[in-house]
mmCIF file of the N, C-alpha and C atoms, coordinates in Angstrom:
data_MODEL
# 
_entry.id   MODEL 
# 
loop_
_atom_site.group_PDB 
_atom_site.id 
_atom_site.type_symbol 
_atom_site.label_atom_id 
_atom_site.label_alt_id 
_atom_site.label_comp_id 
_atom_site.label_asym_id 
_atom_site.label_entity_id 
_atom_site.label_seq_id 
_atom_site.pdbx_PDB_ins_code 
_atom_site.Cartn_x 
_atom_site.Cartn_y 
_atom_site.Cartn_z 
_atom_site.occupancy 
_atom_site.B_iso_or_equiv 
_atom_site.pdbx_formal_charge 
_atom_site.auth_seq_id 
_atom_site.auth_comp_id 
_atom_site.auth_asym_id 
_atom_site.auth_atom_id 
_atom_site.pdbx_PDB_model_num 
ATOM 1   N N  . UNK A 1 1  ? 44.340 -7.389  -56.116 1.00 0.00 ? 1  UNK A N  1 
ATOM 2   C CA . UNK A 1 1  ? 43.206 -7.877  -56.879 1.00 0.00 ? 1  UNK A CA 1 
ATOM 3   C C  . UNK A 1 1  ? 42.052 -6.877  -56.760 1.00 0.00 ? 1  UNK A C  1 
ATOM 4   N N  . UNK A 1 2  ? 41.094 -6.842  -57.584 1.00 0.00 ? 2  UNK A N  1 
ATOM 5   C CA . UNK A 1 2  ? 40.279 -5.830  -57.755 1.00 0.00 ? 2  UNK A CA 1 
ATOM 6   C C  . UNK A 1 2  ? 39.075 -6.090  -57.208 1.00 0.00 ? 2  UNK A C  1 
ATOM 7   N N  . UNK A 1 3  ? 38.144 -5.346  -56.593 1.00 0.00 ? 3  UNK A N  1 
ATOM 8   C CA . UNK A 1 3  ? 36.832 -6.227  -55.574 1.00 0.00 ? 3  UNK A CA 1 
ATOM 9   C C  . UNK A 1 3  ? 36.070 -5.532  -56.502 1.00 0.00 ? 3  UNK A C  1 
ATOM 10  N N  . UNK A 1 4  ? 35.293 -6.496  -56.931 1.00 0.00 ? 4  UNK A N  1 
ATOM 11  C CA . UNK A 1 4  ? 34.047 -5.984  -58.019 1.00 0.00 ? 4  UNK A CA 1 
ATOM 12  C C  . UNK A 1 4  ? 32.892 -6.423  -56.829 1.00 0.00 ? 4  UNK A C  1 
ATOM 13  N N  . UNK A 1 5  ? 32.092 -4.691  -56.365 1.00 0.00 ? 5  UNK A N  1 
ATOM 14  C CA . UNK A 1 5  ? 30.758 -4.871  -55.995 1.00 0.00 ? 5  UNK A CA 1 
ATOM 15  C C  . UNK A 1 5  ? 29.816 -4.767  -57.117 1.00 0.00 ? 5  UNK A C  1 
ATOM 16  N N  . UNK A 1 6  ? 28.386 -4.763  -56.828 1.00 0.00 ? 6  UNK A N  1 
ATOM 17  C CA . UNK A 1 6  ? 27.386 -4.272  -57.301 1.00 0.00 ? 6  UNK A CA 1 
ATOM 18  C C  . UNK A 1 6  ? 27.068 -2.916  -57.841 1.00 0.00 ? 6  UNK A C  1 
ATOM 19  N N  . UNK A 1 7  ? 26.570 -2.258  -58.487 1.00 0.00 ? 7  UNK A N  1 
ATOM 20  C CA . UNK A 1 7  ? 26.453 -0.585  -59.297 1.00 0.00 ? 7  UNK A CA 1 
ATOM 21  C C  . UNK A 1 7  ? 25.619 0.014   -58.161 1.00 0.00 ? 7  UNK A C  1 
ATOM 22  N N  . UNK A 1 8  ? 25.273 -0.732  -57.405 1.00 0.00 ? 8  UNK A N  1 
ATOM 23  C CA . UNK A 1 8  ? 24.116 -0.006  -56.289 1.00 0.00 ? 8  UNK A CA 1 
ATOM 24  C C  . UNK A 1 8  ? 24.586 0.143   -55.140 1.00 0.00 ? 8  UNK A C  1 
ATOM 25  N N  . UNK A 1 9  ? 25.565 0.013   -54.960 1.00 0.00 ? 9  UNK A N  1 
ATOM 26  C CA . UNK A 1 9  ? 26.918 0.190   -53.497 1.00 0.00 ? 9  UNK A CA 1 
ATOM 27  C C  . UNK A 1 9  ? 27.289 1.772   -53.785 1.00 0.00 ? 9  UNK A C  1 
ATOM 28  N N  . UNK A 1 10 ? 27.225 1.909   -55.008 1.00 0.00 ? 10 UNK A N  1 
ATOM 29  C CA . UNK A 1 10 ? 27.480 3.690   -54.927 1.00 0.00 ? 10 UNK A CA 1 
ATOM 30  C C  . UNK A 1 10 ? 27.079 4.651   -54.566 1.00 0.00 ? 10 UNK A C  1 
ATOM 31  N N  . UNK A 1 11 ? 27.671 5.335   -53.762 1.00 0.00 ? 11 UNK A N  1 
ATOM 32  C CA . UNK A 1 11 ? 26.346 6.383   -52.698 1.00 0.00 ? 11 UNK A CA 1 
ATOM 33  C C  . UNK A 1 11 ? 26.785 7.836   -53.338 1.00 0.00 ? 11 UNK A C  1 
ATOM 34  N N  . UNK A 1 12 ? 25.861 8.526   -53.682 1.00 0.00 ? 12 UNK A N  1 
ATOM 35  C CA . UNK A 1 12 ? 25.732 9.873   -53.769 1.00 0.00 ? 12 UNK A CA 1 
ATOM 36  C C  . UNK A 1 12 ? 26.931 10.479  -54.230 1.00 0.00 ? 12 UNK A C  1 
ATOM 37  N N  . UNK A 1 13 ? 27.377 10.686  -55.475 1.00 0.00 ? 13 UNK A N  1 
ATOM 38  C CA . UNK A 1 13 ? 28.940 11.410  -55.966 1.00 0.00 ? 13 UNK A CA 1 
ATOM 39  C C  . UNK A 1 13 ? 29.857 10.268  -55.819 1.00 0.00 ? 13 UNK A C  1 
ATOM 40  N N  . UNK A 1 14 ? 29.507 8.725   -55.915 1.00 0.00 ? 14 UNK A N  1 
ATOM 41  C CA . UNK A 1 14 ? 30.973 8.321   -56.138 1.00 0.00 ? 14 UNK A CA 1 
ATOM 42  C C  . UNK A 1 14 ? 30.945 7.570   -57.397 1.00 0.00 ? 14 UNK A C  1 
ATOM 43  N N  . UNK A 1 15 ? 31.956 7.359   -57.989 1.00 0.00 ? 15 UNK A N  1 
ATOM 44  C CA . UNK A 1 15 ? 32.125 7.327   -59.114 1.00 0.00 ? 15 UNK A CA 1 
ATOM 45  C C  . UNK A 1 15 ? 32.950 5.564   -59.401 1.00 0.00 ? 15 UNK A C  1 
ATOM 46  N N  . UNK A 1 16 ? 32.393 4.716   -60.454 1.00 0.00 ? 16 UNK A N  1 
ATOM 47  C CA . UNK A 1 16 ? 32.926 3.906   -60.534 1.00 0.00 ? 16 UNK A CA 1 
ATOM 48  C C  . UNK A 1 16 ? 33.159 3.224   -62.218 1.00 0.00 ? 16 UNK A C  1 
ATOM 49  N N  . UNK A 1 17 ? 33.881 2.120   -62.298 1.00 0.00 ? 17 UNK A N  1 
ATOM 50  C CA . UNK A 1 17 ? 34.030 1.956   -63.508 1.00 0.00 ? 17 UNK A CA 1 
ATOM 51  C C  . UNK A 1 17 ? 33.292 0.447   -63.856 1.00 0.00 ? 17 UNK A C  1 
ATOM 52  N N  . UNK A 1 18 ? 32.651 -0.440  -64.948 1.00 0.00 ? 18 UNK A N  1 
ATOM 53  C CA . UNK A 1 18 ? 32.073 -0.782  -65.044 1.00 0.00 ? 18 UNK A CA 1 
ATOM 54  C C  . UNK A 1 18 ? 32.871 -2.277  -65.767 1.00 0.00 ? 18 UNK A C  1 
ATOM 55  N N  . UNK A 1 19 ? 32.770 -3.137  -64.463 1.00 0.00 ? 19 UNK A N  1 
ATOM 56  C CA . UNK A 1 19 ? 33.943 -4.232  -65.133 1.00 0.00 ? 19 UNK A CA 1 
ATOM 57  C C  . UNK A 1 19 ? 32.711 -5.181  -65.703 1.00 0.00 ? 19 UNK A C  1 
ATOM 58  N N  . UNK A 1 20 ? 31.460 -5.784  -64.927 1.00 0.00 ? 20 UNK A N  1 
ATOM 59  C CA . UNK A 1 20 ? 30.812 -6.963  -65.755 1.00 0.00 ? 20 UNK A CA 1 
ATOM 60  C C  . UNK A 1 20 ? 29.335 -6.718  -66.000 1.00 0.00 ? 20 UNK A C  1 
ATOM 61  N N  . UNK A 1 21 ? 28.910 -6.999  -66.762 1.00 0.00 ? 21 UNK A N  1 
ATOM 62  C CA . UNK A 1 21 ? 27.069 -7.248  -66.740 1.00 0.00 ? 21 UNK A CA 1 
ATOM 63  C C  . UNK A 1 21 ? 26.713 -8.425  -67.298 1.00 0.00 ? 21 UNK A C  1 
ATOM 64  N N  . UNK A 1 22 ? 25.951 -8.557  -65.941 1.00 0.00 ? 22 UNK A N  1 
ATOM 65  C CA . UNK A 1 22 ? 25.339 -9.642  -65.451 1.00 0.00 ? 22 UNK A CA 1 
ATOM 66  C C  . UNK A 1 22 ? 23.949 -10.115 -66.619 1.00 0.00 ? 22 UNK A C  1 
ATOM 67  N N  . UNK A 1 23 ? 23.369 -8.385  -66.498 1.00 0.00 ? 23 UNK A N  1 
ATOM 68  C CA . UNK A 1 23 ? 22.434 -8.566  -67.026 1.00 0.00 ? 23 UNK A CA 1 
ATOM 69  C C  . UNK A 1 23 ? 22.009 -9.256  -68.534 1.00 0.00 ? 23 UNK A C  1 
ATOM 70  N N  . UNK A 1 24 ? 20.810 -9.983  -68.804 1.00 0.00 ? 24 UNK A N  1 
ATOM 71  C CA . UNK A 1 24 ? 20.746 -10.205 -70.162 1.00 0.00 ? 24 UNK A CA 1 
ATOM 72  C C  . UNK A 1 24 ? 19.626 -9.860  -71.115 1.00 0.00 ? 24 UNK A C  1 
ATOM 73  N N  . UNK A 1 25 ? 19.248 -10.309 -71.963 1.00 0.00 ? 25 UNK A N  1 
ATOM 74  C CA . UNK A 1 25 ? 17.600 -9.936  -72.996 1.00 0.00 ? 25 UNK A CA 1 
ATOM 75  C C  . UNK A 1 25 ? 17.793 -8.392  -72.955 1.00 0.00 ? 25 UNK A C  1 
ATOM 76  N N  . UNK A 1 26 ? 16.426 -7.920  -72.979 1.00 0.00 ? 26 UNK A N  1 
ATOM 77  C CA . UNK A 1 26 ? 16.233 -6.499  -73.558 1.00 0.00 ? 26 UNK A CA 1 
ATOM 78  C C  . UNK A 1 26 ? 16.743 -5.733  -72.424 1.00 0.00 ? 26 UNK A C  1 
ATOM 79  N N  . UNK A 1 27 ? 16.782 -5.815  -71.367 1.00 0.00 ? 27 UNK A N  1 
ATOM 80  C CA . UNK A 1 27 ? 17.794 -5.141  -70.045 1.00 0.00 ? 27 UNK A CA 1 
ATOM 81  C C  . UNK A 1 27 ? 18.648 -4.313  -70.568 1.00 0.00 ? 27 UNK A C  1 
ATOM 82  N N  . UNK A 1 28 ? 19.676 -5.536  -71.089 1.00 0.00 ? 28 UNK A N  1 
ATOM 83  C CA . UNK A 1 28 ? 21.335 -5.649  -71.311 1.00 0.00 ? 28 UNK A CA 1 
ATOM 84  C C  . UNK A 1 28 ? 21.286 -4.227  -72.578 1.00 0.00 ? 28 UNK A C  1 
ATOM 85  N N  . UNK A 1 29 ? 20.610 -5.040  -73.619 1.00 0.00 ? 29 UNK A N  1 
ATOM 86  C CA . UNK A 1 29 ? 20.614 -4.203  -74.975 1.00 0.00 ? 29 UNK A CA 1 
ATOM 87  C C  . UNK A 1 29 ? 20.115 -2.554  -74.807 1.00 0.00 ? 29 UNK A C  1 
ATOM 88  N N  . UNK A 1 30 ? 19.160 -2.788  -73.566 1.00 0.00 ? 30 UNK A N  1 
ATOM 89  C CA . UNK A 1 30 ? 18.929 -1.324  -73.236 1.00 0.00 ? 30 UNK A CA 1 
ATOM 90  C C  . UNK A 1 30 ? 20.208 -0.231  -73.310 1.00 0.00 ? 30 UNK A C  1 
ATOM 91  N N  . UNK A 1 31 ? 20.674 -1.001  -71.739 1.00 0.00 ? 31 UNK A N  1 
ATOM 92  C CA . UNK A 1 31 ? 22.039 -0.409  -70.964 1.00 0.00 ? 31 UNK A CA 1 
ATOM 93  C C  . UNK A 1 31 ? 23.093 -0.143  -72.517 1.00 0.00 ? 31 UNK A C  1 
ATOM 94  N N  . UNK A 1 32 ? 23.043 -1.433  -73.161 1.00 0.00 ? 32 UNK A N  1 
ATOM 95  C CA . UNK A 1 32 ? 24.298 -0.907  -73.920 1.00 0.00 ? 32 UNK A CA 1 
ATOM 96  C C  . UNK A 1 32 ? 24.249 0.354   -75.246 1.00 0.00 ? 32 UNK A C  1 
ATOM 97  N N  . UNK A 1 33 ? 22.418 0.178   -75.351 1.00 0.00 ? 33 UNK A N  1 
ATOM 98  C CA . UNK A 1 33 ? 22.355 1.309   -75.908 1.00 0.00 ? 33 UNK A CA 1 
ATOM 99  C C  . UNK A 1 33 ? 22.498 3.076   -75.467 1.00 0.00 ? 33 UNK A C  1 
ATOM 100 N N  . UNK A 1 34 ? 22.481 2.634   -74.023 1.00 0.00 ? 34 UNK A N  1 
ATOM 101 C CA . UNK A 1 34 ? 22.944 4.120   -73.875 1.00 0.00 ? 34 UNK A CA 1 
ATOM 102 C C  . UNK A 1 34 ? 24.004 4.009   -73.340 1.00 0.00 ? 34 UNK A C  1 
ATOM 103 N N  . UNK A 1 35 ? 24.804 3.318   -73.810 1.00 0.00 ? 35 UNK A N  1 
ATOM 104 C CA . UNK A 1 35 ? 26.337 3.733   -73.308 1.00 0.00 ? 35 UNK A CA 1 
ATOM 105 C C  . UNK A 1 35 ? 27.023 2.937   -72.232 1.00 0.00 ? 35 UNK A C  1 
ATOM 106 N N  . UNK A 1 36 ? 26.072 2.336   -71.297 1.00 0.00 ? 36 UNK A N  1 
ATOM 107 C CA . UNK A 1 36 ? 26.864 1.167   -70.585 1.00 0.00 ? 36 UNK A CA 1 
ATOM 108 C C  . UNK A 1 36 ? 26.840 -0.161  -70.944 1.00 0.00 ? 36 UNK A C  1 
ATOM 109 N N  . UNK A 1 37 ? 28.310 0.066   -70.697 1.00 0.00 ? 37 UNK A N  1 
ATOM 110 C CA . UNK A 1 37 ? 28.886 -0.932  -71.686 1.00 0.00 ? 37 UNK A CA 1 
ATOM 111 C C  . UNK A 1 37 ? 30.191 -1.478  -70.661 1.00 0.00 ? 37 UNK A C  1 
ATOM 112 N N  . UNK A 1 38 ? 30.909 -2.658  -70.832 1.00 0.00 ? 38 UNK A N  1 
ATOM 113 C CA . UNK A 1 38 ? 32.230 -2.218  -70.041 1.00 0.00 ? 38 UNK A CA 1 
ATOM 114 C C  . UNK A 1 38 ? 33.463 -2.001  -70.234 1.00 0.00 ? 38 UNK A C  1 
ATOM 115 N N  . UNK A 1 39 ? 33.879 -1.309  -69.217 1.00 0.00 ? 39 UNK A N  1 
ATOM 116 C CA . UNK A 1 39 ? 34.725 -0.201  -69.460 1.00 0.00 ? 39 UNK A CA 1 
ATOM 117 C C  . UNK A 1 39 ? 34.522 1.685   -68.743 1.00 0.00 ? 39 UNK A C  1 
ATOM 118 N N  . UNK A 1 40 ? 32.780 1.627   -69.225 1.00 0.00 ? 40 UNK A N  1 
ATOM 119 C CA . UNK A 1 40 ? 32.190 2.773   -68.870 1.00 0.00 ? 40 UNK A CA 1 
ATOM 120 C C  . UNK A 1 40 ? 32.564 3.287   -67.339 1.00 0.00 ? 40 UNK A C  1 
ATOM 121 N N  . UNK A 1 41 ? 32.991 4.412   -67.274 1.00 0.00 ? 41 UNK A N  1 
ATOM 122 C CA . UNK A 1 41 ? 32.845 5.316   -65.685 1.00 0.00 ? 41 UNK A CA 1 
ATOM 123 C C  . UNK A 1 41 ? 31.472 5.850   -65.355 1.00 0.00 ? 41 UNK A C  1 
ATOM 124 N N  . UNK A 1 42 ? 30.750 5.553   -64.810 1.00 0.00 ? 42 UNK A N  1 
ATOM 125 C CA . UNK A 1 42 ? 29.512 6.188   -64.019 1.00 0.00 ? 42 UNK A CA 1 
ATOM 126 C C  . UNK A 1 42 ? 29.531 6.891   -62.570 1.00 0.00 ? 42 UNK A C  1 
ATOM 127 N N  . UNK A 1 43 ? 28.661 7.854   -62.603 1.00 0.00 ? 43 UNK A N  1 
ATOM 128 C CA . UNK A 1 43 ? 28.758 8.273   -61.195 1.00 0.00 ? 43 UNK A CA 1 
ATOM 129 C C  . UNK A 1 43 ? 27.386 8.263   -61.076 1.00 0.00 ? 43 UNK A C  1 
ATOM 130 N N  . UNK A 1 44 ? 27.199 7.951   -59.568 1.00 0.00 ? 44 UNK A N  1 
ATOM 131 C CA . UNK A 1 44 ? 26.085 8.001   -58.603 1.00 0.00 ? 44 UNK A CA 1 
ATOM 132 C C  . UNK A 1 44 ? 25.313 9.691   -58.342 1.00 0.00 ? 44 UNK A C  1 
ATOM 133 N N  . UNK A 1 45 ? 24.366 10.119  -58.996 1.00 0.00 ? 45 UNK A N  1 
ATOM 134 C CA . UNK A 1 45 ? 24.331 11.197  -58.578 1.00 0.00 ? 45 UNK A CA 1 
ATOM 135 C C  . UNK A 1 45 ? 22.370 11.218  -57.643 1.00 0.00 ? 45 UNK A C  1 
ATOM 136 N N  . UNK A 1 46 ? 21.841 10.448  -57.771 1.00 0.00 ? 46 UNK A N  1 
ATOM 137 C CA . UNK A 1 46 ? 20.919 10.181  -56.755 1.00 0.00 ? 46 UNK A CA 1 
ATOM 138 C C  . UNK A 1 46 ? 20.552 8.803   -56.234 1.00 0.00 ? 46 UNK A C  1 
ATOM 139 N N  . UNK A 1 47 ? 20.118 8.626   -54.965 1.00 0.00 ? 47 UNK A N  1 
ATOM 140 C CA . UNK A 1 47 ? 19.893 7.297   -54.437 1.00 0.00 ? 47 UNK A CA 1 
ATOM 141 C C  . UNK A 1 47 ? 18.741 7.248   -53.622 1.00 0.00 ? 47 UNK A C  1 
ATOM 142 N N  . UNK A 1 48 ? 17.708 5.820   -53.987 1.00 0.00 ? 48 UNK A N  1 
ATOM 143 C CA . UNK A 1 48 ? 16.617 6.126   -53.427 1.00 0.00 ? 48 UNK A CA 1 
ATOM 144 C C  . UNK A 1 48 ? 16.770 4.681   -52.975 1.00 0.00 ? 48 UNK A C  1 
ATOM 145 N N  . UNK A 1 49 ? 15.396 4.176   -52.408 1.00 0.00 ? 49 UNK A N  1 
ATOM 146 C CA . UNK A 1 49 ? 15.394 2.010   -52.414 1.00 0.00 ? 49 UNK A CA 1 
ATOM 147 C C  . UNK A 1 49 ? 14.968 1.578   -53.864 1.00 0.00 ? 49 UNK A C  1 
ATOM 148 N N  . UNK A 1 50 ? 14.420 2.262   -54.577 1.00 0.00 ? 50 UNK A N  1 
ATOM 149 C CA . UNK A 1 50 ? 14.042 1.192   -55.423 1.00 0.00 ? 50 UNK A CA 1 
ATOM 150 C C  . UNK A 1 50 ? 14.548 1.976   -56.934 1.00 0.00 ? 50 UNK A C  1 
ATOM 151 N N  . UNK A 1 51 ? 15.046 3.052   -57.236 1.00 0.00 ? 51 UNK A N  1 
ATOM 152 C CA . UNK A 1 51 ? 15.866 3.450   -58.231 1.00 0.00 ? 51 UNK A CA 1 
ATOM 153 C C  . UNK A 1 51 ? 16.517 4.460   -57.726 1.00 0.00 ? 51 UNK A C  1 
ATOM 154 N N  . UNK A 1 52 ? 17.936 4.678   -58.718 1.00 0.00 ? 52 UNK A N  1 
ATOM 155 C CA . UNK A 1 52 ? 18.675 5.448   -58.766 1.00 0.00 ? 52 UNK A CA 1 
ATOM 156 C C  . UNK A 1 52 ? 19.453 6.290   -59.975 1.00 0.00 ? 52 UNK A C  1 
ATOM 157 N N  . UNK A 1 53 ? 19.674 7.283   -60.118 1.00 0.00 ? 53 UNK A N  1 
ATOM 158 C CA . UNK A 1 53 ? 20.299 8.070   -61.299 1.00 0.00 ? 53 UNK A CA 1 
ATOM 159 C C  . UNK A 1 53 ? 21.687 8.208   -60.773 1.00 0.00 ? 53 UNK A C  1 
ATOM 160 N N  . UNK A 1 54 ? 21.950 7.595   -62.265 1.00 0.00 ? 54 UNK A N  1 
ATOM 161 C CA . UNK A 1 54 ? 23.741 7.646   -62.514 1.00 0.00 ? 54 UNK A CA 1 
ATOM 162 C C  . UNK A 1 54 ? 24.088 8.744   -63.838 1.00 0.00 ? 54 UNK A C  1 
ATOM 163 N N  . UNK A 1 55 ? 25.181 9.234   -64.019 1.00 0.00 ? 55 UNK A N  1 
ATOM 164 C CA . UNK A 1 55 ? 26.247 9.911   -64.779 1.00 0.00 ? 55 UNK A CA 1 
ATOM 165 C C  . UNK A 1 55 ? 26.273 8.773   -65.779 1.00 0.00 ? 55 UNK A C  1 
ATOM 166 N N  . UNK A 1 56 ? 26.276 8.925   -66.927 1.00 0.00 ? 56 UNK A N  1 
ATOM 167 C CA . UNK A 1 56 ? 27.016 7.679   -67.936 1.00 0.00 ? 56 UNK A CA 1 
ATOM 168 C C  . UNK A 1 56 ? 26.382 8.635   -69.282 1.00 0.00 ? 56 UNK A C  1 
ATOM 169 N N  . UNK A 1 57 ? 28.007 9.087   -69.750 1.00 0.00 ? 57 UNK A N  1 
ATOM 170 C CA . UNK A 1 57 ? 28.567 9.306   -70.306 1.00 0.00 ? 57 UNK A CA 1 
ATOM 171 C C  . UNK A 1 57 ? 27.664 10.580  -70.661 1.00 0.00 ? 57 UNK A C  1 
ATOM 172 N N  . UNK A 1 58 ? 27.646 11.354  -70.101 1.00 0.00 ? 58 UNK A N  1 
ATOM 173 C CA . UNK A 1 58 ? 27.166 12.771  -70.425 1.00 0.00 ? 58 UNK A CA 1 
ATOM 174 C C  . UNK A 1 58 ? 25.612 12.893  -70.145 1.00 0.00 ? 58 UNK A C  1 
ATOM 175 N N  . UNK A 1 59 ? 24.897 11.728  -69.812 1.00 0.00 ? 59 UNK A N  1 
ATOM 176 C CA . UNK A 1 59 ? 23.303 11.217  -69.829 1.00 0.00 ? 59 UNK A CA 1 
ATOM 177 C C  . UNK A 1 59 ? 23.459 11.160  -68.359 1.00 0.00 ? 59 UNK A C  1 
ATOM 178 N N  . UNK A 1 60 ? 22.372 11.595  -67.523 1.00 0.00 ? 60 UNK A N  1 
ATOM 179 C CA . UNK A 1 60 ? 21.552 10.936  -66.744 1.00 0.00 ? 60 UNK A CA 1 
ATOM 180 C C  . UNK A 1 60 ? 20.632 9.653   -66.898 1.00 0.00 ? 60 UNK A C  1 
ATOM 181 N N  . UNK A 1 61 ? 20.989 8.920   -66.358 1.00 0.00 ? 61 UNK A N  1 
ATOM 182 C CA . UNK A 1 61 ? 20.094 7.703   -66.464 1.00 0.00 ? 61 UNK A CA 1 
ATOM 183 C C  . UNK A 1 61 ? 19.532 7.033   -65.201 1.00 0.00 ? 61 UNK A C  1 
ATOM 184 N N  . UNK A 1 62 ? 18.165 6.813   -65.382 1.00 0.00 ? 62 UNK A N  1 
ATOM 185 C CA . UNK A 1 62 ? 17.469 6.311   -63.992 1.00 0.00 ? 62 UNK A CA 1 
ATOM 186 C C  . UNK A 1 62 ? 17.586 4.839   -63.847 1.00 0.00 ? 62 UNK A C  1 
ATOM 187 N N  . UNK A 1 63 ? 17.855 3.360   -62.803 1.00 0.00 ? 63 UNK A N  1 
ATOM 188 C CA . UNK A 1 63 ? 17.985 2.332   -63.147 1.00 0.00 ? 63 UNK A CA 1 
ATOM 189 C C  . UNK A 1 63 ? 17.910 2.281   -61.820 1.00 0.00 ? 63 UNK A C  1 
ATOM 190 N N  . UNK A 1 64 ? 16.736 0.543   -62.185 1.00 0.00 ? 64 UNK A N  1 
ATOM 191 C CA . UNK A 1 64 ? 16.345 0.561   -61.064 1.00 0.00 ? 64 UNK A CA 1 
ATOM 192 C C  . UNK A 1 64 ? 17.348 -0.722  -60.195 1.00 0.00 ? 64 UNK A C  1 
ATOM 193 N N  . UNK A 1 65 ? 17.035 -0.432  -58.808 1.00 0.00 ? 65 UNK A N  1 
ATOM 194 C CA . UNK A 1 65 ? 18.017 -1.323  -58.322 1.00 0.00 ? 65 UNK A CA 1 
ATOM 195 C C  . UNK A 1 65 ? 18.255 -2.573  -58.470 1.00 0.00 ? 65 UNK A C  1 
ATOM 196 N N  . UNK A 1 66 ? 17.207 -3.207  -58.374 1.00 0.00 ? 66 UNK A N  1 
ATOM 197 C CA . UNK A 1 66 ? 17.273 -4.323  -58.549 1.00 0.00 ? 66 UNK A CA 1 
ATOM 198 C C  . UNK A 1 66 ? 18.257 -4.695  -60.249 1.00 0.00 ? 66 UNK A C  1 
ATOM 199 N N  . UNK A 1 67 ? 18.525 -4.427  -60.677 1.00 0.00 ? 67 UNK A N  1 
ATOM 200 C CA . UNK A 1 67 ? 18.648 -3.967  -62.600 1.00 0.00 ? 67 UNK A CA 1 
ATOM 201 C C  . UNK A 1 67 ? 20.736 -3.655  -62.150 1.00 0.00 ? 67 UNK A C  1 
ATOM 202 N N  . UNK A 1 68 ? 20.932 -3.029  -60.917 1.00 0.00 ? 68 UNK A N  1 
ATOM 203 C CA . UNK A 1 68 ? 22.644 -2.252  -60.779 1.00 0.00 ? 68 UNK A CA 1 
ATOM 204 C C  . UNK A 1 68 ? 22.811 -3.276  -59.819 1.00 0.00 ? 68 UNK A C  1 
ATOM 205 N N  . UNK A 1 69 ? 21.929 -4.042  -59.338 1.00 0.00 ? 69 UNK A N  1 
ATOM 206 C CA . UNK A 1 69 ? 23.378 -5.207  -58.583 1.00 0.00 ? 69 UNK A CA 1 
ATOM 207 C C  . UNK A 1 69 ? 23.846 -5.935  -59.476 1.00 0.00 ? 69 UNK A C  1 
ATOM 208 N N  . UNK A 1 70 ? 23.348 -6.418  -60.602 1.00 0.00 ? 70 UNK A N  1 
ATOM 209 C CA . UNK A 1 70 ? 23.872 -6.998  -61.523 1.00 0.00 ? 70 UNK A CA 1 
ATOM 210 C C  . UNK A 1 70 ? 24.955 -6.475  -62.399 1.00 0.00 ? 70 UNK A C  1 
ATOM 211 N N  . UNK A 1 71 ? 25.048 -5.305  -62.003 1.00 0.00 ? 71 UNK A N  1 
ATOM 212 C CA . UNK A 1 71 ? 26.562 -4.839  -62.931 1.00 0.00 ? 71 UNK A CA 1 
ATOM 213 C C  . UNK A 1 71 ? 26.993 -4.112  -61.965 1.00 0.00 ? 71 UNK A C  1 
ATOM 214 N N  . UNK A 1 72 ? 28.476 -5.046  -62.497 1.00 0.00 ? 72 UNK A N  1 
ATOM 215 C CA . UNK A 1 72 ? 29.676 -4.899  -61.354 1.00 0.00 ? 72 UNK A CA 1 
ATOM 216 C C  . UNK A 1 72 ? 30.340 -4.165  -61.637 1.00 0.00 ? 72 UNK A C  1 
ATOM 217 N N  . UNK A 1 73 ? 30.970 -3.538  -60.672 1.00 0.00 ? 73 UNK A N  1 
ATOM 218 C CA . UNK A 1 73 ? 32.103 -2.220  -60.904 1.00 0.00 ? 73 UNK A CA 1 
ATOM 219 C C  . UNK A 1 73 ? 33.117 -2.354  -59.940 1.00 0.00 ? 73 UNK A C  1 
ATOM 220 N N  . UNK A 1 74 ? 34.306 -1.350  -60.192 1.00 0.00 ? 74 UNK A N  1 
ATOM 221 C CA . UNK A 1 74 ? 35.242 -1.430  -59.179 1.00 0.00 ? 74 UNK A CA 1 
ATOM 222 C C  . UNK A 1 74 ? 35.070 0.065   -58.974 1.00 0.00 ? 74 UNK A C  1 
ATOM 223 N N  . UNK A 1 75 ? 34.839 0.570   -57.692 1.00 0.00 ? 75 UNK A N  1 
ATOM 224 C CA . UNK A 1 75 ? 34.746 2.036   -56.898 1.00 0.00 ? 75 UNK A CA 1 
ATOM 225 C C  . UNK A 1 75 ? 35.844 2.540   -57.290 1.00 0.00 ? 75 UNK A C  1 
ATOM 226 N N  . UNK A 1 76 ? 35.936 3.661   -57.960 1.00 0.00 ? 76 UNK A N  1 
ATOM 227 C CA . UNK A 1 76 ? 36.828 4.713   -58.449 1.00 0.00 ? 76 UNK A CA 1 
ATOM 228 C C  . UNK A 1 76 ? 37.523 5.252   -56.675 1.00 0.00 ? 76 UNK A C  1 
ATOM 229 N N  . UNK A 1 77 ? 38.751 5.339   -56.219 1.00 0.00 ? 77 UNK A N  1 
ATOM 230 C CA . UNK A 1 77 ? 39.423 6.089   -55.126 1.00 0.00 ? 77 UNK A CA 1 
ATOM 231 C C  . UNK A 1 77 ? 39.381 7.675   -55.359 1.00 0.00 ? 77 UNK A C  1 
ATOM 232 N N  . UNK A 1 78 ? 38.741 8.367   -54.440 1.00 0.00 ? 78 UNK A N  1 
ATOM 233 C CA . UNK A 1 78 ? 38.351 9.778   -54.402 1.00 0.00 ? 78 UNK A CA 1 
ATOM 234 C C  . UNK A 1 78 ? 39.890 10.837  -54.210 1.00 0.00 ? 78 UNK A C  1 
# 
């Protein structure tokens, strides 16, 4: 079975795929306008406490944490 964490469990270069969002209203419509969506692979490429930049889909995108526990992923195996 597949363990869906949070988008904010991803530390620095790891890469995951994007099974649910949580999120809803203008959030959601944001995310799906740039590309997360599910299905999407993202990678973690900086991590701070209160935002972080992910990989999705050729974009850097900044999102703040509170915003990536709500979308769930399953951790890509390195």
């Amino acid at each position: 079975m597949e363990k869906l964490v949070g988008m904010d469990t991803l530390g620095e270069n790891q890469t995951g795929q994007v099974k649910k969002i949580l999120l809803t209203g203008k959030m959601r419509n944001r995310l799906n306008d740039l590309g997360l969506i599910e299905g999407t692979y993202t990678e973690c490429l900086y991590r701070n406490k209160g935002i972080s930049a992910y990989m999705i889909r050729g974009a850097v995108i900044a999102i703040r944490t509170e915003d990536t526990s709500q979308i769930k992923i399953i951790i890509s195996e390195s």
